[in-house]
NUDRENKOL-338391 format. One line per 3 residues: number of its first residue (from 1); their letters; for each residue x, y, z of C-alpha. Coordinates in Angstrom, 1 decimal. Layout:
N
NUM	A	X Y Z | ...
***
This chain:
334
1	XXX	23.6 -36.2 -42.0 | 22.9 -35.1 -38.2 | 20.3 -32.1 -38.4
4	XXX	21.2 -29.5 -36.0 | 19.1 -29.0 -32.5 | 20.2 -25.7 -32.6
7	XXX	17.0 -23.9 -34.0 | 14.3 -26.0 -32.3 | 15.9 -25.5 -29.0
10	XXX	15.9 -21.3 -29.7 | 12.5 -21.1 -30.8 | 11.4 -23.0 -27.8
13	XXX	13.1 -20.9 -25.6 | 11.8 -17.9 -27.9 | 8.2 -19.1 -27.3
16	XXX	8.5 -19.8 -23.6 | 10.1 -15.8 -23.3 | 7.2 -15.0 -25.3
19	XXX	4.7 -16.5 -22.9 | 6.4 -15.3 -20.1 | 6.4 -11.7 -21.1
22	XXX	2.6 -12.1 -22.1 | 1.7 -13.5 -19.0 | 3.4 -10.7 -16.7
25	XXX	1.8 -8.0 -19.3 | -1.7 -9.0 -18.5 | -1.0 -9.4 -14.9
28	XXX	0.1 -5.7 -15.0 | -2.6 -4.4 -16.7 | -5.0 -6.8 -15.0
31	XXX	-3.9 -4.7 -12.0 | -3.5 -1.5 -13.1 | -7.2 -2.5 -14.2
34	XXX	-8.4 -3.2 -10.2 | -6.6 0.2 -9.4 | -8.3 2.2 -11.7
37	XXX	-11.6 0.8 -11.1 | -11.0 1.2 -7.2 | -13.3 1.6 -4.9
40	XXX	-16.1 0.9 -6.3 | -18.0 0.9 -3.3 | -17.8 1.8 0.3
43	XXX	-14.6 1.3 2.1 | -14.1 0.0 6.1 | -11.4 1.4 7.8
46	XXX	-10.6 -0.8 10.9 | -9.3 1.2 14.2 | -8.2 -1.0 17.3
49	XXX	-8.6 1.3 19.7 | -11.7 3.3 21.5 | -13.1 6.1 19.6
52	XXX	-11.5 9.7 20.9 | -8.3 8.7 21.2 | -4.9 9.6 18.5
55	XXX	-5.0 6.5 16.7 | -9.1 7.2 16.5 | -8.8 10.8 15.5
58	XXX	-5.9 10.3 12.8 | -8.5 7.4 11.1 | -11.4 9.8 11.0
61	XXX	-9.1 12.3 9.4 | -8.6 10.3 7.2 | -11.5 8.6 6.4
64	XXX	-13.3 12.0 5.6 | -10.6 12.6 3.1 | -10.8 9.4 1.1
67	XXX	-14.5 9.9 1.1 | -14.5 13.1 0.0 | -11.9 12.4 -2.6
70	XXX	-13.2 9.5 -4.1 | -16.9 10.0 -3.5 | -16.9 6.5 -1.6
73	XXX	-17.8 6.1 2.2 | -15.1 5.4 4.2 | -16.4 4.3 7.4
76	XXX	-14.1 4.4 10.4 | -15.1 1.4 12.4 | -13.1 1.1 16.0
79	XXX	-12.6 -2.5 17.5 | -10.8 -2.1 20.7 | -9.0 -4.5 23.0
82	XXX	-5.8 -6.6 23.9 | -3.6 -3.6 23.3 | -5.2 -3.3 19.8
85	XXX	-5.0 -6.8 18.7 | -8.2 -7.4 18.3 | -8.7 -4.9 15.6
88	XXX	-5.7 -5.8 14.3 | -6.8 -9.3 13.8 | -9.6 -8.4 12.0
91	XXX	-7.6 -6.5 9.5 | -5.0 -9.4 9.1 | -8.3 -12.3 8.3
94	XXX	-10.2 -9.5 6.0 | -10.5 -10.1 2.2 | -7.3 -8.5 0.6
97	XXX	-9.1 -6.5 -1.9 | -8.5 -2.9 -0.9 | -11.8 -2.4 0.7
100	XXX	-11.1 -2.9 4.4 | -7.7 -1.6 5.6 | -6.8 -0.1 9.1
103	XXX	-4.7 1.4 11.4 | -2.2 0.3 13.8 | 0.1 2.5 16.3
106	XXX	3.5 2.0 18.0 | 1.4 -0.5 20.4 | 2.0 -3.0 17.6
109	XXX	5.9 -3.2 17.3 | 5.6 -3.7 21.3 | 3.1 -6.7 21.2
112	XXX	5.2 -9.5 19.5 | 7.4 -9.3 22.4 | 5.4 -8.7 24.8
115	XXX	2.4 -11.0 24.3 | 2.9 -14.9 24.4 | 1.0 -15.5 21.4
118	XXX	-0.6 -13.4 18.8 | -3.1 -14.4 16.4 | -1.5 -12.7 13.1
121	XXX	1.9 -12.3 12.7 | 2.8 -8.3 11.9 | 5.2 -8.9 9.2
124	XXX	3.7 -11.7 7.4 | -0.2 -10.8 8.1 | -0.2 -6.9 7.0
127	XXX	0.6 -5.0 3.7 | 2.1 -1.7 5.0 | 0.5 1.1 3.1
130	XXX	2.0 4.1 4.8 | 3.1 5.8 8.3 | 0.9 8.4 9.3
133	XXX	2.2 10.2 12.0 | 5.1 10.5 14.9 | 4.5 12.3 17.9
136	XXX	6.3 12.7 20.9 | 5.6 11.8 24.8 | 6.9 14.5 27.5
139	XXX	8.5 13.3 30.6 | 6.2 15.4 33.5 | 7.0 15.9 36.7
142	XXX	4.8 17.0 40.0 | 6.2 20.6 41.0 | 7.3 19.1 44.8
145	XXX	10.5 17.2 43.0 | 13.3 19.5 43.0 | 14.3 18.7 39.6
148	XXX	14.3 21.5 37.0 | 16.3 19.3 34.2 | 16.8 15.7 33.1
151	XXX	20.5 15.8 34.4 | 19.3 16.9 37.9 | 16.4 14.1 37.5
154	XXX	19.5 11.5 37.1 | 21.9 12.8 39.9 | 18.6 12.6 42.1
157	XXX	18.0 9.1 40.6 | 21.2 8.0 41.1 | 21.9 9.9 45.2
160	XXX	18.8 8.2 46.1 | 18.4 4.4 44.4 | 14.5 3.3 43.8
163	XXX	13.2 6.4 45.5 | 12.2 8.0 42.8 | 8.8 6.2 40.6
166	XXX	6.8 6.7 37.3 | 3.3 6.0 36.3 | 2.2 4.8 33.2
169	XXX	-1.1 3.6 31.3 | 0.0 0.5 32.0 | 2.4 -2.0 31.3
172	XXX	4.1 -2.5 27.9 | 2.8 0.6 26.7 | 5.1 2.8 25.6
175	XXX	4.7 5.4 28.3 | 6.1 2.4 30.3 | 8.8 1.5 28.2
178	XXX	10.2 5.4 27.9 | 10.5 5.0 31.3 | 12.6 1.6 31.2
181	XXX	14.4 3.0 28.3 | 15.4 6.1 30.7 | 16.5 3.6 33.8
184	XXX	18.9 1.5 31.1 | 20.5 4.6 29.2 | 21.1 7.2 32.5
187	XXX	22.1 3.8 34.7 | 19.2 4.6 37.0 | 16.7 2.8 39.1
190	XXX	13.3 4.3 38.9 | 10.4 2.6 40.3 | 7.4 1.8 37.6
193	XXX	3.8 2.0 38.9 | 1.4 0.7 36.0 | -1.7 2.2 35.6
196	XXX	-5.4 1.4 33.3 | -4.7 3.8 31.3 | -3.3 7.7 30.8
199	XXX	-5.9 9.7 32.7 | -5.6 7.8 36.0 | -2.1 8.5 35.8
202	XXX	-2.1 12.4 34.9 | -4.9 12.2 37.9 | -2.2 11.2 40.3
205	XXX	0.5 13.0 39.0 | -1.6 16.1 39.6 | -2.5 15.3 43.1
208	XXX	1.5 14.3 43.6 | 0.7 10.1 44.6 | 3.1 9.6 42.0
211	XXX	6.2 11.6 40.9 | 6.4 11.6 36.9 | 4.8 10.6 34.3
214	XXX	5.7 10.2 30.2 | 2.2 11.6 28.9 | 1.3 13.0 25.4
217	XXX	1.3 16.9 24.8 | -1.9 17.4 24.5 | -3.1 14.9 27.6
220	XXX	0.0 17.3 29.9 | -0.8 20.5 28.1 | -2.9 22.2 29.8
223	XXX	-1.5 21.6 33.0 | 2.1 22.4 32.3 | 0.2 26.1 31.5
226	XXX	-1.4 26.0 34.8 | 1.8 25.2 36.6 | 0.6 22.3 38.0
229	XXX	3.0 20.0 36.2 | 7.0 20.8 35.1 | 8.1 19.4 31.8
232	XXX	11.5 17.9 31.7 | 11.9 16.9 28.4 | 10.5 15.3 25.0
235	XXX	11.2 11.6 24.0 | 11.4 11.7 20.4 | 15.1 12.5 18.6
238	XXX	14.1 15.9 17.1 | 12.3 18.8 19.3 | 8.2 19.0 18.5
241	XXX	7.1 21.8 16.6 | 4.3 21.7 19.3 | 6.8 22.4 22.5
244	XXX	10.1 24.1 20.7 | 11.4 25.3 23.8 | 11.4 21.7 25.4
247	XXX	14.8 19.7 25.0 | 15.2 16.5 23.6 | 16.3 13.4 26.1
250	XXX	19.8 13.3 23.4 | 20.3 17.2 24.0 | 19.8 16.8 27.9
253	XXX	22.2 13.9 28.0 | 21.1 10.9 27.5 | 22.7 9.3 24.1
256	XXX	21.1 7.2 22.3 | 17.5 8.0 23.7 | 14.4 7.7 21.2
259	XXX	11.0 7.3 21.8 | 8.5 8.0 19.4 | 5.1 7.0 18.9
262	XXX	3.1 6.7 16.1 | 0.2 5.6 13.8 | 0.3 4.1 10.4
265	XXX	-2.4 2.2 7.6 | -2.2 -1.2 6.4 | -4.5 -3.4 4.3
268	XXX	-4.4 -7.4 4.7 | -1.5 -9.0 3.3 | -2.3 -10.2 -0.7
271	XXX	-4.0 -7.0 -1.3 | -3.1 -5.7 -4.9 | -0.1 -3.8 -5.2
274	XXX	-1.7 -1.7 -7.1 | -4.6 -0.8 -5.0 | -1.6 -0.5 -1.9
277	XXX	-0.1 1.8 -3.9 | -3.0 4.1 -4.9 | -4.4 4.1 -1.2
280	XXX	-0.3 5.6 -0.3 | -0.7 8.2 -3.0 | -4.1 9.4 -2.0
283	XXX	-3.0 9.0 1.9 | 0.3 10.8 1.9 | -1.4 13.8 -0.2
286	XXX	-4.1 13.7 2.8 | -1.4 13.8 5.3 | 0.6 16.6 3.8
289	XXX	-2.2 19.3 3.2 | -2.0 22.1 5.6 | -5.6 21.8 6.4
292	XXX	-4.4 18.0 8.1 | -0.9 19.1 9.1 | -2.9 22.2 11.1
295	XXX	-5.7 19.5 12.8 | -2.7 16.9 13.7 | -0.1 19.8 15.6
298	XXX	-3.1 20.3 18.2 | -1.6 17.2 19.8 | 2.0 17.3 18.8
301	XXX	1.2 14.7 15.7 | 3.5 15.3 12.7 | 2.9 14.0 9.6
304	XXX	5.2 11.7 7.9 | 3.3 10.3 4.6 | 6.3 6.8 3.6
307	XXX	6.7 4.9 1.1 | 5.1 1.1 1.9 | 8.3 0.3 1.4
310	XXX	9.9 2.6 4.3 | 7.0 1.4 6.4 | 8.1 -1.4 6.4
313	XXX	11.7 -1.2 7.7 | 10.3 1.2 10.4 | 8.0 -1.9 11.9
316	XXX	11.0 -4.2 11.9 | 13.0 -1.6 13.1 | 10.6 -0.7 16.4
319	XXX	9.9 -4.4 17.0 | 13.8 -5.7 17.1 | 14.1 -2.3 19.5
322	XXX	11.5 -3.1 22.1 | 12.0 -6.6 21.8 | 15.9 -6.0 23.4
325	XXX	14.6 -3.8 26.2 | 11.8 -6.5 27.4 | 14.1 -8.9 27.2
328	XXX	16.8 -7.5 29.4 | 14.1 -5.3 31.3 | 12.8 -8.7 32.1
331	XXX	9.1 -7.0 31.2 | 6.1 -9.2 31.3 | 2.7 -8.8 30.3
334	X	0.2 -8.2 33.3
***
């Protein structure tokens, strides 16, 4: 009589489902395991730019938290160069155990495009742990332009083609790129003059060698209260908390405009899930305590506090954005 294969076939299958669900236990609980034994010792928190700046100032913050939260050093540690990519290598090649991480800003999603070749790769390289911030850049003009509003700025623009210019930190940067962004929305030629870096270009904007200038709030602040400089407008899609009374480039006519910058954390790519997701929970309840909210509004930082998920799609997002304007901008690297 022919014995049945039925059962053997079933109890194999069984045992291998068995297996399986034993084998994806104890990697869960061999990594809710790290997590709850992490850190165990002094963290390194990798900043790509020169101490003093936002991206520097938003680490620190940081940093002090963690370390006073967890009773484990966090030591801010800035490597600056190549429009952050040094420091961002670093973080990319660093063992993916949760114990050095970093920061990047908006610089990042610009670089891909911009640079011929990079030595990480963003998407594949970095675990996104969470954005930190957005902030806005104010389009500032010298007082001697008679322009009180962005739709005079653009009938100017457009009565008198490539008269008009714009300084920058320097090209790529995103002070440069709001600019570009302006000339491709309004239609409007505006003449770019690149700078090595943000105060040589307030400097001149000041003394009226150059005409505007997309600087940070704080960086125009002071001078906007002084008189010496005239605020047109702010670049991100919502009006900042810091300058209410300032209109957005939507509400002054120009559809579609959005410029924000920002800063955000990641840890090498490999690192734990579970140790990404315990630095998100600690970082996002640094980012949202009044005490931090307070210390980031002094230069029109808010806090955002995403999922690693959410991060994520915002990197993509920003790179397939600037990546279309340097293309048909035709901007190059200097």
């Amino acid at each position: 009589m022919r014995q049945s294969t039925r059962a053997p076939r079933f109890w194999q299958a069984t045992a291998i489902t068995i297996v399986s669900s034993a084998l994806a236990t104890t990697s869960c609980f061999a990594q809710s395991g790290a997590a709850s034994d992490y850190p165990a010792k002094p963290l390194r928190l990798i900043v790509p730019f020169a101490p003093g700046g936002g991206t520097d100032i938003t680490a620190r913050t940081i940093a002090q938290k963690l370390t006073e939260r967890w009773g484990q050093q966090v030591i801010a540690d800035n490597r600056p160069g190549a429009n952050g990519t040094i420091g961002a290598d670093l973080i990319a090649k660093a063992p993916p155990d949760g114990y050095t991480f970093g920061m990047i800003s908006s610089s990042h999603s610009v670089n891909p495009s911009l640079m011929k070749k990079l030595s990480y790769d963003l998407a594949q390289d970095l675990a996104p742990i969470t954005q930190a911030t957005t902030q806005p850049y104010a389009l500032v003009v010298h007082p001697s332009l008679p322009v009180k509003s962005m739709k005079e700025l653009i009938a100017l623009a457009r009565a008198k083609p490539g008269a008009l210019n714009y300084g920058s930190s320097g090209t790529g940067g995103l002070s440069h790129l709001s600019g570009a962004l302006l000339g491709s929305l309004a239609g409007i030629n505006i003449v770019h003059i690149p700078y090595k870096g943000g105060n040589p270009a307030m400097i001149d904007v000041i003394a009226g060698q150059i005409q505007m200038l997309y600087s940070t709030l704080l960086q125009a602040q002071s001078h906007l209260k002084s008189g010496k400089l005239r605020a047109l407008g702010v670049t991100t899609a919502k009006r900042s908390p810091a300058a209410p009374l300032l209109p957005t480039m939507q509400e002054a006519g120009i559809p579609g405009y959005e410029v924000a910058g920002w800063y955000g954390v990641v840890a090498p790519a490999k690192t734990p899930p579970a140790i990404v997701a315990k630095l998100n929970q600690e970082i996002v309840r640094i980012l949202q305590s009044p005490e931090v909210k307070e210390r980031m509004s002094a230069d029109g930082s808010e806090p955002v506090g995403s999922t690693p998920e959410q991060f994520s799609v915002h990197i993509r997002n920003e790179v397939a954005k600037w990546r279309k304007l340097i293309q048909e901008a035709g901007i190059r690297a200097e």
